[in-house]
Structure formats: C-alpha cells, structure tokens
N, CA, C and O atoms as CSV, one atom per row, in Angstrom:
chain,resi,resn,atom,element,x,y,z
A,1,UNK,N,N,-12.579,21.752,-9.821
A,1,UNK,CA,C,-13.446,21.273,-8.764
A,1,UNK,C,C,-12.637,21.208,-7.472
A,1,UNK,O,O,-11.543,20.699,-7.718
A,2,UNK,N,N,-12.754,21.492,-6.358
A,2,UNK,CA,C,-12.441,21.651,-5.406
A,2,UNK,C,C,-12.235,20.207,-4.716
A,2,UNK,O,O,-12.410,19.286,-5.513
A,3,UNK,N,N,-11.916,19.830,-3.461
A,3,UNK,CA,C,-11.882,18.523,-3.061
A,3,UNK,C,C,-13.202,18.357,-2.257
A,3,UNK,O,O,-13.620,19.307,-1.595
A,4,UNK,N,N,-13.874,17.164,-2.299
A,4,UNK,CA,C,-14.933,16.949,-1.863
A,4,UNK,C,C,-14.932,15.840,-0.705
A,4,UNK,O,O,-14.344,14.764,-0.811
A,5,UNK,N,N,-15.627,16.222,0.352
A,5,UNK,CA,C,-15.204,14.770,1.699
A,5,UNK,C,C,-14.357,15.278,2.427
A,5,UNK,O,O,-14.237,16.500,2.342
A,6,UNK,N,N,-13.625,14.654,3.230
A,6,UNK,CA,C,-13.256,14.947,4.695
A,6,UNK,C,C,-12.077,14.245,4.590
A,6,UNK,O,O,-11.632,14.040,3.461
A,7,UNK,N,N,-11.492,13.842,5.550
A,7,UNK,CA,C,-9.908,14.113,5.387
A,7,UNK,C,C,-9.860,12.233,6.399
A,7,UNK,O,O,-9.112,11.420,5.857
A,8,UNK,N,N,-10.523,11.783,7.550
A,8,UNK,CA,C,-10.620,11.230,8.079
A,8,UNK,C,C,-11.880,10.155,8.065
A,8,UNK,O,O,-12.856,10.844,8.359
A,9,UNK,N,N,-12.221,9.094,7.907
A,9,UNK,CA,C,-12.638,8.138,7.539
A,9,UNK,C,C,-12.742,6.720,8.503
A,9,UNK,O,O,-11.637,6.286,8.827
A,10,UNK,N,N,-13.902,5.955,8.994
A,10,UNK,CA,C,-13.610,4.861,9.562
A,10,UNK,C,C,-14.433,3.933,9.397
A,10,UNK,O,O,-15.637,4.103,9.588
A,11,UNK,N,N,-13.847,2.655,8.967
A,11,UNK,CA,C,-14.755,1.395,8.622
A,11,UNK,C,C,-14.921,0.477,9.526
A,11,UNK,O,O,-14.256,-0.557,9.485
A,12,UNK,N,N,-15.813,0.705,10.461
A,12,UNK,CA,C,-15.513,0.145,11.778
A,12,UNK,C,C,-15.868,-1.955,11.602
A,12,UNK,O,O,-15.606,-2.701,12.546
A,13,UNK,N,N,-16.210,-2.264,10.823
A,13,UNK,CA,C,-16.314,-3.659,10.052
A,13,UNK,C,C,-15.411,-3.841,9.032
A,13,UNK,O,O,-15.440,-3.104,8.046
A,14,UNK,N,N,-14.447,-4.917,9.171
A,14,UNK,CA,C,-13.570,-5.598,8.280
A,14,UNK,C,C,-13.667,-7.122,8.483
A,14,UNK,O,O,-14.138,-7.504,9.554
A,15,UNK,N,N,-13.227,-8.140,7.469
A,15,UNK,CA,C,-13.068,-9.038,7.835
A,15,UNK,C,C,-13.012,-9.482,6.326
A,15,UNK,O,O,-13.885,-9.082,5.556
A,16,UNK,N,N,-11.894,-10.389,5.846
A,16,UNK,CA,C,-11.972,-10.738,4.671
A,16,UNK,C,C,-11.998,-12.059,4.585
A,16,UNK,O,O,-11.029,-12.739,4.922
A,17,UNK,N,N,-12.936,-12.487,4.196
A,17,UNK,CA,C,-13.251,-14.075,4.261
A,17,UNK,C,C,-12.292,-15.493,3.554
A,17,UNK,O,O,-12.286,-15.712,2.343
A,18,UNK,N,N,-11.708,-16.147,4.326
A,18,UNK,CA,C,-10.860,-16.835,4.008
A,18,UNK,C,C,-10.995,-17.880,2.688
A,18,UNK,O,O,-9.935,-18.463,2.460
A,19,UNK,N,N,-11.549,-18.051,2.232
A,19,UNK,CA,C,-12.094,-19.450,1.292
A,19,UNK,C,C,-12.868,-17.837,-0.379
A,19,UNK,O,O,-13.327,-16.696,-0.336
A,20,UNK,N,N,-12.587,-18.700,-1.304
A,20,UNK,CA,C,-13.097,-18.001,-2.108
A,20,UNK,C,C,-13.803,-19.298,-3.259
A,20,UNK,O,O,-13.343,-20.396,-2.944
A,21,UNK,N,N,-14.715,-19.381,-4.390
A,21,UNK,CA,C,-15.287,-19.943,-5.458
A,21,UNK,C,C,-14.801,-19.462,-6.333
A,21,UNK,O,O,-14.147,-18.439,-6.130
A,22,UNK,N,N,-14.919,-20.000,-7.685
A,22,UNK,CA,C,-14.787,-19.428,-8.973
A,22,UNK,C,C,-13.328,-19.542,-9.041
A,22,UNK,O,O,-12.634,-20.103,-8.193
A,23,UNK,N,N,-12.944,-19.017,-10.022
A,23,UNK,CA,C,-11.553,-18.423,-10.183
A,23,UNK,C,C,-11.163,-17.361,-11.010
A,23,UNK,O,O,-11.798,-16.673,-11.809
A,24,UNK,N,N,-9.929,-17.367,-10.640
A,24,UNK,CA,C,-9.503,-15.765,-10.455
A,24,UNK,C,C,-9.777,-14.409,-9.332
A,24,UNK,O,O,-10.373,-14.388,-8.255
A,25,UNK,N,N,-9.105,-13.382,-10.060
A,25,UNK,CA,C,-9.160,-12.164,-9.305
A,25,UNK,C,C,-10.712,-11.735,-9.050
A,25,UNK,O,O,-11.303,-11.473,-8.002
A,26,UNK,N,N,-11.115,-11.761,-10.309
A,26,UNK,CA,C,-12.831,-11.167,-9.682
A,26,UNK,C,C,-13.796,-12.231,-8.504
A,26,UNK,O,O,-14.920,-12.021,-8.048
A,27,UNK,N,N,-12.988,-13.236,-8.291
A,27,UNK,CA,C,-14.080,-14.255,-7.550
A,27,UNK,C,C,-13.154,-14.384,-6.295
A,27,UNK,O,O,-13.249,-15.366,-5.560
A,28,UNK,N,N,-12.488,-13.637,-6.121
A,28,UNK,CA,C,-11.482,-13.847,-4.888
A,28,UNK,C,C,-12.060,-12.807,-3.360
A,28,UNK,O,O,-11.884,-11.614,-3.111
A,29,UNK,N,N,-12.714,-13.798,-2.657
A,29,UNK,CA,C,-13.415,-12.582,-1.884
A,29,UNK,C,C,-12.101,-11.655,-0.664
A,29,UNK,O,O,-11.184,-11.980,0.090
A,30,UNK,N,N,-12.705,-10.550,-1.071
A,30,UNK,CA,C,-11.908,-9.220,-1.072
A,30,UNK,C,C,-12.477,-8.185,0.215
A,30,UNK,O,O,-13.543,-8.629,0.643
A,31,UNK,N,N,-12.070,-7.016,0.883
A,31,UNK,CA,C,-12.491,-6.086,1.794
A,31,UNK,C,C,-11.737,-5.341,0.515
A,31,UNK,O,O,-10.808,-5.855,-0.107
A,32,UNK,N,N,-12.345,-3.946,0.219
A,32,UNK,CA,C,-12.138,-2.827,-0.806
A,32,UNK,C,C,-12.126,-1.454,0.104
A,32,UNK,O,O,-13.034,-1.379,0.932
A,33,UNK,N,N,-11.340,-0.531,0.047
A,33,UNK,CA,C,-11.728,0.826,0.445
A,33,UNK,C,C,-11.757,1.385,-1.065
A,33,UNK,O,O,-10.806,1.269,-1.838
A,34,UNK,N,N,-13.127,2.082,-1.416
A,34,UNK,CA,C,-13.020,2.868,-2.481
A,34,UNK,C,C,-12.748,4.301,-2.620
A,34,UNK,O,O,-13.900,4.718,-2.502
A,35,UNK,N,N,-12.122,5.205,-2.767
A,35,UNK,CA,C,-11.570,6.242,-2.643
A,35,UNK,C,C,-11.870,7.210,-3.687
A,35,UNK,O,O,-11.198,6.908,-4.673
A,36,UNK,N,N,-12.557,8.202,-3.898
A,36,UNK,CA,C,-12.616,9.289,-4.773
A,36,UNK,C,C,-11.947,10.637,-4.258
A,36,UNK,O,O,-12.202,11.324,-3.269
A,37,UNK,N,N,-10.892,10.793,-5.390
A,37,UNK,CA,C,-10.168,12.505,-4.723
A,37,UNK,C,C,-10.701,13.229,-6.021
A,37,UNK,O,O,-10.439,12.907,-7.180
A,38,UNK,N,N,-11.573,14.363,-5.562
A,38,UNK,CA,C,-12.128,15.058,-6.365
A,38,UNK,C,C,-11.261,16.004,-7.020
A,38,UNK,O,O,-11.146,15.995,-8.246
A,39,UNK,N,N,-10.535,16.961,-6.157
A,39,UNK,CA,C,-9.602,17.545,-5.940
A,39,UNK,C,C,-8.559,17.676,-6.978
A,39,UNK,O,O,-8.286,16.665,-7.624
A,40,UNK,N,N,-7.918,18.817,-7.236
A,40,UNK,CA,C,-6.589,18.539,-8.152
A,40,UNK,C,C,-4.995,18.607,-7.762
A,40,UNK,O,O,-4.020,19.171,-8.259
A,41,UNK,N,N,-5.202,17.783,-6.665
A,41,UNK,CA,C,-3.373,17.377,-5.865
A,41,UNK,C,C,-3.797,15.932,-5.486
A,41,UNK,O,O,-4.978,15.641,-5.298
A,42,UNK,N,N,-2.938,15.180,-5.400
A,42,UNK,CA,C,-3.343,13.843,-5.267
A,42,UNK,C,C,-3.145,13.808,-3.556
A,42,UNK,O,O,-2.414,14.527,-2.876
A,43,UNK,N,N,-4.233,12.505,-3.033
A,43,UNK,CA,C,-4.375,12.348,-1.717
A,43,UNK,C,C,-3.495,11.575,-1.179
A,43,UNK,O,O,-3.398,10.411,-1.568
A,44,UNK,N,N,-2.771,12.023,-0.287
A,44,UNK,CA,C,-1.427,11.381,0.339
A,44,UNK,C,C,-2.523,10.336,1.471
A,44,UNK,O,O,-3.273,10.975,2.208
A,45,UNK,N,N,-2.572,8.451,1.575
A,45,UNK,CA,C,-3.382,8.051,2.661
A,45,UNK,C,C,-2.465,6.993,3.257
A,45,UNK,O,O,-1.454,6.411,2.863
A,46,UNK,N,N,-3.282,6.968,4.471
A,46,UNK,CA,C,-2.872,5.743,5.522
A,46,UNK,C,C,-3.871,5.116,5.927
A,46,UNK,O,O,-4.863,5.830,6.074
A,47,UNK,N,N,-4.004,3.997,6.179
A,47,UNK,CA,C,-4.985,3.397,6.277
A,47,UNK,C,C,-4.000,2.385,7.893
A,47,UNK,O,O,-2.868,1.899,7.896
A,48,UNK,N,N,-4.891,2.417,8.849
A,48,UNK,CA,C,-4.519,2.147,10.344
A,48,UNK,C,C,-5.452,1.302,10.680
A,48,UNK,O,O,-6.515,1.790,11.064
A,49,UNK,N,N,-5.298,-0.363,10.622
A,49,UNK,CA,C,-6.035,-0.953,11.384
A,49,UNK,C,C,-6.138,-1.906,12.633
A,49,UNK,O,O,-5.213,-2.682,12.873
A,50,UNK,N,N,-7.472,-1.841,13.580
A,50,UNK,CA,C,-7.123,-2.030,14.407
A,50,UNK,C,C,-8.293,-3.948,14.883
A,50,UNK,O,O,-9.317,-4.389,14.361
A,51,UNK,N,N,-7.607,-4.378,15.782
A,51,UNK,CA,C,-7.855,-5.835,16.029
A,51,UNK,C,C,-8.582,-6.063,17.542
A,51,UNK,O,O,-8.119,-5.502,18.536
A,52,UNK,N,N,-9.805,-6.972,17.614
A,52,UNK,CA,C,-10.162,-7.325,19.036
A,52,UNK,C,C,-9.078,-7.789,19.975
A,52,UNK,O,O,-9.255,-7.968,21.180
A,53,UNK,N,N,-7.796,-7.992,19.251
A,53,UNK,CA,C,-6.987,-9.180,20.070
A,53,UNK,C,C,-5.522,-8.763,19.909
A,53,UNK,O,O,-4.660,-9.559,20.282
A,54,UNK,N,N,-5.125,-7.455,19.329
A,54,UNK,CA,C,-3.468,-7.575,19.242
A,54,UNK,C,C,-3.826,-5.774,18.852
A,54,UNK,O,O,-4.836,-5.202,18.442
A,55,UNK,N,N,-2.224,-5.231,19.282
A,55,UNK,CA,C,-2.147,-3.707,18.669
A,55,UNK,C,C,-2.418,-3.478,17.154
A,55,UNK,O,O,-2.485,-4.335,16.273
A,56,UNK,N,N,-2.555,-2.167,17.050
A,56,UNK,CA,C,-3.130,-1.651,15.683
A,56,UNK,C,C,-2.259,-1.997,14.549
A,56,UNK,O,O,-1.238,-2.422,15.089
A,57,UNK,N,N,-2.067,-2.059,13.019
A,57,UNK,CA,C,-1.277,-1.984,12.469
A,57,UNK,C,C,-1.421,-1.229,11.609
A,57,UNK,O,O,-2.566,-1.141,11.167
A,58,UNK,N,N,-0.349,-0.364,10.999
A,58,UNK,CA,C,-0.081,0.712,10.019
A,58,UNK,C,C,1.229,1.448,10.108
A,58,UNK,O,O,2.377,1.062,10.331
A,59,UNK,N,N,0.701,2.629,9.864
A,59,UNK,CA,C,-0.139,2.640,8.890
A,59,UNK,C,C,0.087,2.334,7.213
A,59,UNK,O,O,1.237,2.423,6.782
A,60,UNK,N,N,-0.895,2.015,6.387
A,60,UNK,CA,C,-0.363,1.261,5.045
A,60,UNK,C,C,-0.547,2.508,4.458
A,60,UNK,O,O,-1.407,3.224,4.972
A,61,UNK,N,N,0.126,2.971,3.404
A,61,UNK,CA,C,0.329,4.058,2.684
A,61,UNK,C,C,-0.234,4.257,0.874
A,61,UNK,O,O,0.135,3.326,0.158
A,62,UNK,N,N,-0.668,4.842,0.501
A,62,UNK,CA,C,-1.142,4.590,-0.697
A,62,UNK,C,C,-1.536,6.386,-1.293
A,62,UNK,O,O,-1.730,7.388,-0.604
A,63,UNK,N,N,-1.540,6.227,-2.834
A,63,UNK,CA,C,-1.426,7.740,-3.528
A,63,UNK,C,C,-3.085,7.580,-4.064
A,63,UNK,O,O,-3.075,6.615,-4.828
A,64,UNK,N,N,-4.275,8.049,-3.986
A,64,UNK,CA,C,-5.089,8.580,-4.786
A,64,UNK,C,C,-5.265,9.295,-6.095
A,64,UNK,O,O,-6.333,9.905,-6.030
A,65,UNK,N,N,-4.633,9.501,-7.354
A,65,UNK,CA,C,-4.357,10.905,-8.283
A,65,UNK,C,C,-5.383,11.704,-7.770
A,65,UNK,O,O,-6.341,11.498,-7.025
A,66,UNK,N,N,-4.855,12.834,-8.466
A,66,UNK,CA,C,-6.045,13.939,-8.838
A,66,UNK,C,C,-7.132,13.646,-9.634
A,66,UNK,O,O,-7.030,13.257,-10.797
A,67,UNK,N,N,-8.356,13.851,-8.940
A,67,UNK,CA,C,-9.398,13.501,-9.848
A,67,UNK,C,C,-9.550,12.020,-10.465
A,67,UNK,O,O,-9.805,11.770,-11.644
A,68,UNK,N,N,-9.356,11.154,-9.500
A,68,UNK,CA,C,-9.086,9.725,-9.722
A,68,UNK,C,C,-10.032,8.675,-8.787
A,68,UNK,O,O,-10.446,9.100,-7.708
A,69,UNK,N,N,-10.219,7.905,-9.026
A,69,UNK,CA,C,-10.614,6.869,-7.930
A,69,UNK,C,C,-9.050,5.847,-7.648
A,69,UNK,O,O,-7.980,5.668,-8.227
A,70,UNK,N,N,-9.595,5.474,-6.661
A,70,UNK,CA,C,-9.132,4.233,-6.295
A,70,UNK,C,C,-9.896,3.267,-5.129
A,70,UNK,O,O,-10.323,3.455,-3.990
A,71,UNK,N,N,-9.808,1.885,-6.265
A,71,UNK,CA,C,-10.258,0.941,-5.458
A,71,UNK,C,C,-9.723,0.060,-4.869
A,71,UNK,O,O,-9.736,-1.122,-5.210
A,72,UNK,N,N,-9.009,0.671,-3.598
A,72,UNK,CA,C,-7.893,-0.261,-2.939
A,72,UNK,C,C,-8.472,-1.350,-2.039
A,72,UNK,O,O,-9.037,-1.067,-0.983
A,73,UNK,N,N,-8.324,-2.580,-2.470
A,73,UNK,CA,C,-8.462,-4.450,-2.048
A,73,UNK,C,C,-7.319,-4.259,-0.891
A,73,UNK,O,O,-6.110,-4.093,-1.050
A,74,UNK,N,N,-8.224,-4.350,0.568
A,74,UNK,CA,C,-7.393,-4.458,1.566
A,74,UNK,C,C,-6.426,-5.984,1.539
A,74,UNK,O,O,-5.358,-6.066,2.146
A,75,UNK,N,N,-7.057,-7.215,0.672
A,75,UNK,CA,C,-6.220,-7.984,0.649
A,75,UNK,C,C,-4.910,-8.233,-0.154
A,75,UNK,O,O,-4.232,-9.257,-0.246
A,76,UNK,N,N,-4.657,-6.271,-1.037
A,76,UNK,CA,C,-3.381,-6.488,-1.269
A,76,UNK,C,C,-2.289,-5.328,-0.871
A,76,UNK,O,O,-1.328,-4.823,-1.452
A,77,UNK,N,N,-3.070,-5.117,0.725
A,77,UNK,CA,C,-1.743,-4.084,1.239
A,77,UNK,C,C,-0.372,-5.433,2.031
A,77,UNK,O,O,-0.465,-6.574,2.484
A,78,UNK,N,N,0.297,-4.850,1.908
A,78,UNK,CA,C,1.549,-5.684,2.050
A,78,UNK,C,C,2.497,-5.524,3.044
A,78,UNK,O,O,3.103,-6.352,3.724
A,79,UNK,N,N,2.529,-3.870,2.999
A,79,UNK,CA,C,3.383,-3.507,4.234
A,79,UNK,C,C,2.953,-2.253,5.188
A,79,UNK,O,O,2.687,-1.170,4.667
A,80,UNK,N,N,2.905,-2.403,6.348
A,80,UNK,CA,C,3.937,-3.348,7.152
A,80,UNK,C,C,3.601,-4.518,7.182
A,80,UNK,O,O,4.666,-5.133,7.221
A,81,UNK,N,N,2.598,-5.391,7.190
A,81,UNK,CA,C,2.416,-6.510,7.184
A,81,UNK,C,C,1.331,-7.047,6.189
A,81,UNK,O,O,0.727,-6.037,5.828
A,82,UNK,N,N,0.899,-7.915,5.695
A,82,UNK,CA,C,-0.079,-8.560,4.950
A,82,UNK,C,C,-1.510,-8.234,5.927
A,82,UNK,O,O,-1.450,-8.321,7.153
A,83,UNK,N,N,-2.574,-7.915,5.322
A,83,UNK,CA,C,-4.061,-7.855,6.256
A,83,UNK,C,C,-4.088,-9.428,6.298
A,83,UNK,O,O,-3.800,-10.281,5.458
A,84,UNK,N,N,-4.517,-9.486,7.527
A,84,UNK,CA,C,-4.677,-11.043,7.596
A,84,UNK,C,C,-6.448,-11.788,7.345
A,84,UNK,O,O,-7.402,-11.138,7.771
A,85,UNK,N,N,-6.655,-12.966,6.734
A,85,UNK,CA,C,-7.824,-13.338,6.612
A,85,UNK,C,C,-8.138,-14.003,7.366
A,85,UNK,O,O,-7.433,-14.804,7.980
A,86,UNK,N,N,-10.171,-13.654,7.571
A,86,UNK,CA,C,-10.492,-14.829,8.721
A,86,UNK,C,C,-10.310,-13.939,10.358
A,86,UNK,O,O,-10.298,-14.324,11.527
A,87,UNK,N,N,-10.215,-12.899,9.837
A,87,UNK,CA,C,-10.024,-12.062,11.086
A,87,UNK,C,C,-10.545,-10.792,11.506
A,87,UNK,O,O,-10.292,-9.977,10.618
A,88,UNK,N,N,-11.166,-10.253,12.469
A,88,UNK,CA,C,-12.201,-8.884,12.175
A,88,UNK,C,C,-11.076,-8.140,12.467
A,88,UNK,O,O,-9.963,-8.474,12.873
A,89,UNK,N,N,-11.732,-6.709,12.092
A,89,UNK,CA,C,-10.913,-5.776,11.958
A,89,UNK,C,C,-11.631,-4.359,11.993
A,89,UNK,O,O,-12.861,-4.375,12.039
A,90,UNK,N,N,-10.986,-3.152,11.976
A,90,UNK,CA,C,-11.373,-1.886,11.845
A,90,UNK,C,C,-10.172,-0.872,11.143
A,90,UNK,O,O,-8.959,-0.918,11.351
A,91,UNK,N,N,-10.907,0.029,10.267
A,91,UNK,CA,C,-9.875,0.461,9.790
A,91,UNK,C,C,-10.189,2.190,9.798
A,91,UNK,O,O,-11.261,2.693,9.462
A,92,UNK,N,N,-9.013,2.911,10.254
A,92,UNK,CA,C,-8.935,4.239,10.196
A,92,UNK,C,C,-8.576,4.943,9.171
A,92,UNK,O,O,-7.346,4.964,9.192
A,93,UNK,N,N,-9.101,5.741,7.971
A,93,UNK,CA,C,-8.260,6.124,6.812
A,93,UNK,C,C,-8.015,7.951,6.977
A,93,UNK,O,O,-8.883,8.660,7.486
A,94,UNK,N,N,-7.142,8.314,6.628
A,94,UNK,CA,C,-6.515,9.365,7.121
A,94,UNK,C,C,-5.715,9.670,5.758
A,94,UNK,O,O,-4.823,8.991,5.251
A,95,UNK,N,N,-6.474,11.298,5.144
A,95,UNK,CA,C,-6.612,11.870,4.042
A,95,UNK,C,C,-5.456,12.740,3.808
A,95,UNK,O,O,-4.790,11.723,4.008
A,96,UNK,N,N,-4.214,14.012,3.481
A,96,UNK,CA,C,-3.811,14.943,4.238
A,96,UNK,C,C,-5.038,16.166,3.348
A,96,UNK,O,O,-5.260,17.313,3.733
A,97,UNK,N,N,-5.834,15.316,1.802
A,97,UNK,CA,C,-6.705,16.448,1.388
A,97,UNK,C,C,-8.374,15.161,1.424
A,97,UNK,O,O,-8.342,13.940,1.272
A,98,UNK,N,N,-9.335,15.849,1.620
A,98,UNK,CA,C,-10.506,15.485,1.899
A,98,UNK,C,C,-10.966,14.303,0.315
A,98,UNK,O,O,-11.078,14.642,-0.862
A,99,UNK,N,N,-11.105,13.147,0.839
A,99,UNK,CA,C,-11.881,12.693,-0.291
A,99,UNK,C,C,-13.160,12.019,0.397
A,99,UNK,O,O,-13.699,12.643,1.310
A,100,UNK,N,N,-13.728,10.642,-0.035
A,100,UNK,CA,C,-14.813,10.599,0.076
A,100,UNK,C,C,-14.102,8.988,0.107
A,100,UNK,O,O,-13.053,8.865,-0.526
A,101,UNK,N,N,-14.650,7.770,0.825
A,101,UNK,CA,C,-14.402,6.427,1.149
A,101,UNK,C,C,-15.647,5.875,1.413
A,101,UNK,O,O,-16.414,6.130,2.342
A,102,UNK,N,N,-15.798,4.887,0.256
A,102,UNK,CA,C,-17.035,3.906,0.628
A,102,UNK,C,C,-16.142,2.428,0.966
A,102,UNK,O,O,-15.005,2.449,0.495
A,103,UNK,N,N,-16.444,1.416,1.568
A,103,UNK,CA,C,-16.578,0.270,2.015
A,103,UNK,C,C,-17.218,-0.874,0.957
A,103,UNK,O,O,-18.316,-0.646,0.449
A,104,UNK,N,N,-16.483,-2.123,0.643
A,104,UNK,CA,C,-17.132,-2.601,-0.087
A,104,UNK,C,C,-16.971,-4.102,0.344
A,104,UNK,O,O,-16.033,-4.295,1.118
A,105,UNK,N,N,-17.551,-4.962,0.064
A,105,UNK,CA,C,-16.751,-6.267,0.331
A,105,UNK,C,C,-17.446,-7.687,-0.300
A,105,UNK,O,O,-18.654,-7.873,-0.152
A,106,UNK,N,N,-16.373,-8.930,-1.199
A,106,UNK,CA,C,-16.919,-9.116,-2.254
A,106,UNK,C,C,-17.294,-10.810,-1.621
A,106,UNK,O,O,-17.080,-11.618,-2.525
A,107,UNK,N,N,-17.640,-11.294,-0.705
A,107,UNK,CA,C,-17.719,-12.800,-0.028
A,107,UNK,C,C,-18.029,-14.014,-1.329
A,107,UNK,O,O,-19.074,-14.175,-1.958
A,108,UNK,N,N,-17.176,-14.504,-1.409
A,108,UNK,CA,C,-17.475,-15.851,-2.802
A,108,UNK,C,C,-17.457,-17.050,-1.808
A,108,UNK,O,O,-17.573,-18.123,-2.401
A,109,UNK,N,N,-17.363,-17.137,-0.715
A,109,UNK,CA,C,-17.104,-18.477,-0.527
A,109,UNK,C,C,-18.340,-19.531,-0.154
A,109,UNK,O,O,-18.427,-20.402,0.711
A,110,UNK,N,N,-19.416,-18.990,-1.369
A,110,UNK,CA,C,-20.034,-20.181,-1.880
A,110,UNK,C,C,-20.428,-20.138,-3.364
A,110,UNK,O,O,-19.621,-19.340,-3.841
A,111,UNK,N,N,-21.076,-20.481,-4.162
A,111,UNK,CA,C,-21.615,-20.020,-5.356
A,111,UNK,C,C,-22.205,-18.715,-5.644
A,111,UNK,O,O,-21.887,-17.866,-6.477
A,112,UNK,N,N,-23.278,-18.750,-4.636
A,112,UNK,CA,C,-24.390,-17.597,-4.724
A,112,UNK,C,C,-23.119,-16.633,-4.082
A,112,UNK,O,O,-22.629,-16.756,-2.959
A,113,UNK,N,N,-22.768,-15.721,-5.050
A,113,UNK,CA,C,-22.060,-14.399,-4.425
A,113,UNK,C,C,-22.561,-13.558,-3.744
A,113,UNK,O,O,-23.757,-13.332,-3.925
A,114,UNK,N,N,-21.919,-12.898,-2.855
A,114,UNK,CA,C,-22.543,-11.638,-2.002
A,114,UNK,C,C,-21.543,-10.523,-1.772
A,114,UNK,O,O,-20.442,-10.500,-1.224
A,115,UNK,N,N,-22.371,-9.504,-2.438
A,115,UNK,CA,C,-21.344,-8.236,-2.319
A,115,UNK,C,C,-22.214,-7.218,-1.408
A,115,UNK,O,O,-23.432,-7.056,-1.476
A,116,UNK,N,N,-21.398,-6.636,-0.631
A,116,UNK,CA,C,-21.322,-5.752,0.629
A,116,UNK,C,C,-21.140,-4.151,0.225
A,116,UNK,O,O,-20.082,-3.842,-0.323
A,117,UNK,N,N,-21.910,-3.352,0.419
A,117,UNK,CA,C,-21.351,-2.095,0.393
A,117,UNK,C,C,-21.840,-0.907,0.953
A,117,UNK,O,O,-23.031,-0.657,0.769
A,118,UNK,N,N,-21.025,0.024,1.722
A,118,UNK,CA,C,-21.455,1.074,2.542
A,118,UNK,C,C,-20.669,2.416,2.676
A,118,UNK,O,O,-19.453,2.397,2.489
A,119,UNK,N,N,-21.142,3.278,2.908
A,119,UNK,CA,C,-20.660,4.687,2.720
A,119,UNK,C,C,-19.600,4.458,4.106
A,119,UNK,O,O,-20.174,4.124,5.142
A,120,UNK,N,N,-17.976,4.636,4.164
A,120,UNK,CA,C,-17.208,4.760,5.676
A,120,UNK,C,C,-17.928,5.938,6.179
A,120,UNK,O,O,-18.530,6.791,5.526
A,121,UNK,N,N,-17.728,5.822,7.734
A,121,UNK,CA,C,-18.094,7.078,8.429
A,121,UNK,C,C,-17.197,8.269,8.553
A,121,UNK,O,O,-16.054,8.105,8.980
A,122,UNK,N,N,-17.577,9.320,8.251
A,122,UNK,CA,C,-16.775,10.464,8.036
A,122,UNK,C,C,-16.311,10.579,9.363
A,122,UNK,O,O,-17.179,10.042,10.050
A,123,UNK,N,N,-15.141,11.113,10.303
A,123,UNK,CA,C,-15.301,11.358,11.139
A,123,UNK,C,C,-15.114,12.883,11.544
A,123,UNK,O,O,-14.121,13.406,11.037
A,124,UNK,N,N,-15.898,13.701,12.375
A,124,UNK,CA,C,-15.867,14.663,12.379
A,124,UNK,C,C,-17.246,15.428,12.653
A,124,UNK,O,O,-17.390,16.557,13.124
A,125,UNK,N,N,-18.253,14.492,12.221
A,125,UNK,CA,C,-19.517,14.702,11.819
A,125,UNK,C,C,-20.308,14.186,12.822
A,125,UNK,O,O,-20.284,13.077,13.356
A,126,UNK,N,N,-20.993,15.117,12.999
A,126,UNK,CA,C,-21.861,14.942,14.343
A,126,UNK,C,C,-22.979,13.998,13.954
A,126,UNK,O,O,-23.733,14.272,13.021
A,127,UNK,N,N,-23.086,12.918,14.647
A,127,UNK,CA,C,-24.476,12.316,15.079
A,127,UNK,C,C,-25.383,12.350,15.996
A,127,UNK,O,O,-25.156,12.448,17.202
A,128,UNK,N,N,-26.918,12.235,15.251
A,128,UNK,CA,C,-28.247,12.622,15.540
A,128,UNK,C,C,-28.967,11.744,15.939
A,128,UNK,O,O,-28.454,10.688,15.570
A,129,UNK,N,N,-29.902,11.545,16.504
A,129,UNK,CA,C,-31.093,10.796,16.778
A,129,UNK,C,C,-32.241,11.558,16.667
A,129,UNK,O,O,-32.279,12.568,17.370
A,130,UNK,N,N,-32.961,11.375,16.124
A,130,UNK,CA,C,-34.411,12.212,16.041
A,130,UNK,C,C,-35.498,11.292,16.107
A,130,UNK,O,O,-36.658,11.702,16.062
C-alpha cells in the first residue's frame, strides 16, 4: 500500500485541561495527535507548537512504524520542553512521508466525560465555499 495523506498537518485548537476525575491513565484528560502511516518506511515527525503569548516550541520529534498508528498524548512530549496545561495552543505536524492526523481530546475534569475529535487540517489543500 502506498502512503496515504499529506506530509503537513495543523491543529489549530489545543489546550489540555488542567484538573482530571477518576483515576489513572485513561481518566487523565489528554490533547492526542493520532497518526496513521499507511506506507512501508516509517514517518520521521515534528510536531511545532505555537502560543497566543510566547515563541513557538519544537520541534518534538517522534517515529510512526510502517503501517502503524500512533496515538501520540501531547501531554507526554517532554522535549524540548513539557506541553504545558491550562494553556491554548496550535500545533504544526510535519511528515518527511504523507500520513493522515486526526485530533482528539479526552476533558475529565468533571464526572460526565467529554471526548473531542476531529480530522487535523491537511495543509496544502485548497479551500472552498460554495
């Protein structure tokens, strides 16, 4: 199978909510980039984000396999710096082979859970109004 998606990616909404319910990892509210490399070479990424109030930071680095997902929890990139919570954000993801990035995001910080999810915008791709 060939690689499927585009190479460049942007989630122009971030924000990972400070306070979480429940416990543990699954109740820990989270910002997710989900990543599918269709492809059979694994996707070399960076993920570059940027702030209403201070310069960009990145870029954070991460491997996709071949023919793999990944569901990378922006609240556990680390370096160069920790994503910070409680804070908006935007994020640029940058492929060197085309995959496909949805947006997800898991808010616990009350009982009633609420999960978030949206296709990132490809970039490259022309938009329409009709």
């Amino acid at each position: 199978m060939d690689h499927l998606g585009r190479t460049t990616w942007i989630i122009a909404e971030g924000y990972i909510p400070p306070e979480s319910t429940g416990e543990g990892r699954a109740f820990t509210s989270h910002e997710t980039a989900c990543m599918l490399n269709t492809g059979p070479a694994p996707a070399n990424v960076e993920i570059t984000l940027f702030f209403p109030d201070r310069e960009p930071v990145g870029p954070y680095r991460v491997v996709v396999p071949p023919r793999r997902t990944l569901h990378q929890r922006f609240n556990d990139l680390r370096e160069p710096e920790p994503v910070p919570v409680g804070s908006d954000y935007a994020s640029v993801i940058v492929s060197d082979v085309p995959i496909v990035v949805q947006h997800t995001r898991l808010d616990s910080r009350q009982p009633a859970l609420a999960l978030l999810s949206t296709i990132a915008f490809p970039a490259g791709t022309a938009a329409s109004v009709t």
